[in-house]
N, C-alpha and C positions, 0 to 999 in steps of 0.2 A: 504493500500500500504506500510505502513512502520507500523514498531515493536512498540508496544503501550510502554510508561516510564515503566509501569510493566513487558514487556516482555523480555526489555534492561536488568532492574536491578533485573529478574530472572536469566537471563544469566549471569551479573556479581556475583550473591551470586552462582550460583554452580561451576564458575569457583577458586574462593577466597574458597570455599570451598576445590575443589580439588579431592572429592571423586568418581569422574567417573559416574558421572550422566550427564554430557552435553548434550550428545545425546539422551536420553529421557525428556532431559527441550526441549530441539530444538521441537522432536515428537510433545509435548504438543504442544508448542506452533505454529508449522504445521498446527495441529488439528483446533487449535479455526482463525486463524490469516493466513488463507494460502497463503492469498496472499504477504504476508511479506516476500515473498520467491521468486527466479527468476528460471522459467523453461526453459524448453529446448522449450520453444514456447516464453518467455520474452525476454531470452540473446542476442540473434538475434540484438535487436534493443536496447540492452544497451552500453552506452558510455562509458567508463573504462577511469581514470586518469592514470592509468599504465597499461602498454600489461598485459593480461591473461598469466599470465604463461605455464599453462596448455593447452591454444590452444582454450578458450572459444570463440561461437560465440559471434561479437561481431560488432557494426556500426562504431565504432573508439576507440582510445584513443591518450592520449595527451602525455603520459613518454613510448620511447622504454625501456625494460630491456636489448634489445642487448647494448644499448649505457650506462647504469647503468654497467654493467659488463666492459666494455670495461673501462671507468671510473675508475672501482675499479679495474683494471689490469693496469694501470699508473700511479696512484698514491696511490694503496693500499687501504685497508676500515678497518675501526676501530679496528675490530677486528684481523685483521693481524698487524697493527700499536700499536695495547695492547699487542701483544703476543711477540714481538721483545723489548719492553721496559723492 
């Protein structure tokens, strides 16, 4: 059900790497580990700490991004707040 320590810190050495393999570590590890992955038959009944952006099915989650946005439109977010300084 989840990514074995090997499968984690194959994914962080091709990222620290940088050379555009991600998406054939991910394959690999599809391959051996599938279920470490959520489908269009899992998301359904997955619980999200923040909305899906994208619109994913989902049972709930606990953070709107509408009210994160709404947030960073009254008081600004870091990044707007570093670029004025």
């Amino acid at each position: 059900m989840y990514l074995t320590r090997k499968e984690r810190q194959a994914l962080r050495d091709v990222v620290a790497r940088g050379d555009g393999s991600l998406d054939e570590v991910i394959w690999q590890i599809r391959q051996i580990n599938p279920d470490a992955f959520h489908s269009a038959d899992t998301l359904p009944g997955r619980r999200f700490h923040h909305q899906p952006v994208r619109g994913e099915p989902c049972v709930s989650f606990a953070r709107s991004h509408v009210r994160r946005a709404a947030k960073d439109a009254a008081y600004g977010t870091g990044e707007q707040a570093g670029a004025a300084a």
